[in-house]
N, C-alpha and C positions, 0 to 999 in steps of 0.2 A: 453637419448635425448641430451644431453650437447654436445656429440661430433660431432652431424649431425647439429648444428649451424651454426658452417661458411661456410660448403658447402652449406644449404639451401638460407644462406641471398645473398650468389651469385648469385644464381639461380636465381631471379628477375630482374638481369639486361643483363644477358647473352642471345643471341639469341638461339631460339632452332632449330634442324632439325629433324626429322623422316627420317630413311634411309634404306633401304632394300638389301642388298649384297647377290650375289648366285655367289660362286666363284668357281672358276675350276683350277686346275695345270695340268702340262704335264709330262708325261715319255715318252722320246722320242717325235714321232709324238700323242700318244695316248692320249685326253684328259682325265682325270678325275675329281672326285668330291670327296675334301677332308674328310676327317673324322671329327669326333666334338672335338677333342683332338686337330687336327692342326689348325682349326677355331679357338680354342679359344686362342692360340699361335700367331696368326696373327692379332687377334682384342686387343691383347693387345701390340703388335708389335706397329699397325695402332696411337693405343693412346698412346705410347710413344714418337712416332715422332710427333702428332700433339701438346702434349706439349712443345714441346721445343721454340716453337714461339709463343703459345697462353696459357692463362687457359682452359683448354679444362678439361669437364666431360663427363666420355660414359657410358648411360646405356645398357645393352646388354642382348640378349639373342637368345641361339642357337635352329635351330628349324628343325622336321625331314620334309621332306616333306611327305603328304598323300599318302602311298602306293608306296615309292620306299628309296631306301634309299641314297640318296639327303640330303644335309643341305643348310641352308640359315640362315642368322643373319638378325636379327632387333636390329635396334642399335638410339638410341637416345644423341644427340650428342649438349652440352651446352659448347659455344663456343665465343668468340667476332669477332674474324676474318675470313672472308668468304673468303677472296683469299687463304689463310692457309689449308682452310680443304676441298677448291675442288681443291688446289693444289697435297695435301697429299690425295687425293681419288682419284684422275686420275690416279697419280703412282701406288697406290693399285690396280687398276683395269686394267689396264695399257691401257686407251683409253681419249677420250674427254667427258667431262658433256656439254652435251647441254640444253642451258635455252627454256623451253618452258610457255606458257601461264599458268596461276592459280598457278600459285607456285610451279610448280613440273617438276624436273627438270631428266633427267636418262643420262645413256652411256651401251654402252654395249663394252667391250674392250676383248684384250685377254688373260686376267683371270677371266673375267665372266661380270657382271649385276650390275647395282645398279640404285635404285630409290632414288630420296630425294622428302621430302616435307617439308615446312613448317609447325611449327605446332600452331594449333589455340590453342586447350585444351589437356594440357599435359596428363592429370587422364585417357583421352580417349586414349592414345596411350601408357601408363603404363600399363591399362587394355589392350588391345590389346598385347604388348611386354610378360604379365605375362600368357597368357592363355592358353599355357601349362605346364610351369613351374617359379619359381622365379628369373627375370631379377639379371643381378650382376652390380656394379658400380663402374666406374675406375675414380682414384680421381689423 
């Protein structure tokens, strides 16, 4: 327990986001949808550039879709700078995040999808992130 300290006492003052990615690459004109070996190459990609300008922590976790074989991440993401990480989400996605009403904000660009949300109660979106298997966390 002594070494998950100072990441925790961070955590209190850092804003959080819930965010949803369903990413797609191209060969050629042909879209597809990557594997869970290159997802988890690119989300650790994603959190190395968003630290280089903020504290940023990601929790993550790759998920298959129902009945096809599709991936998407849910990614939870403890940050202080919000121009930072829908700066480094747009390039990711490579489109505009549009703000909409209730906190939640999406793009849909030309490497795929993302959702964000605010989040009210973290436990309920760790329980959500974990319920196929155990989220991972980039520090």
């Amino acid at each position: 327990m002594g070494t998950l300290y100072p990441l925790t006492k961070n955590y209190k003052i850092m804003n959080k986001m819930f965010c949803t990615i369903r990413k797609w690459d191209y060969r050629g004109n042909k879209r597809y949808n990557p594997s869970k070996t290159n997802l988890n190459k690119q989300i650790h990609t994603l959190h190395r550039k968003l630290k280089r300008k903020d504290k940023v922590y990601t929790s993550y976790s790759i998920e298959r879709d129902k009945g096809k074989q599709q991936y998407h991440i849910h990614t939870l993401f403890h940050y202080t700078d919000k121009e930072n990480l829908h700066d480094k989400l747009q390039k990711y996605i490579g489109g505009e995040i549009t703000e909409r009403k209730y906190g939640f904000d999406s793009t849909m660009g030309k490497y795929g999808t993302i959702w964000l949300e605010q989040v009210n109660n973290e436990n309920d979106i760790y329980r959500y992130i974990n319920k196929y298997g155990v989220s991972k966390t980039l520090v």
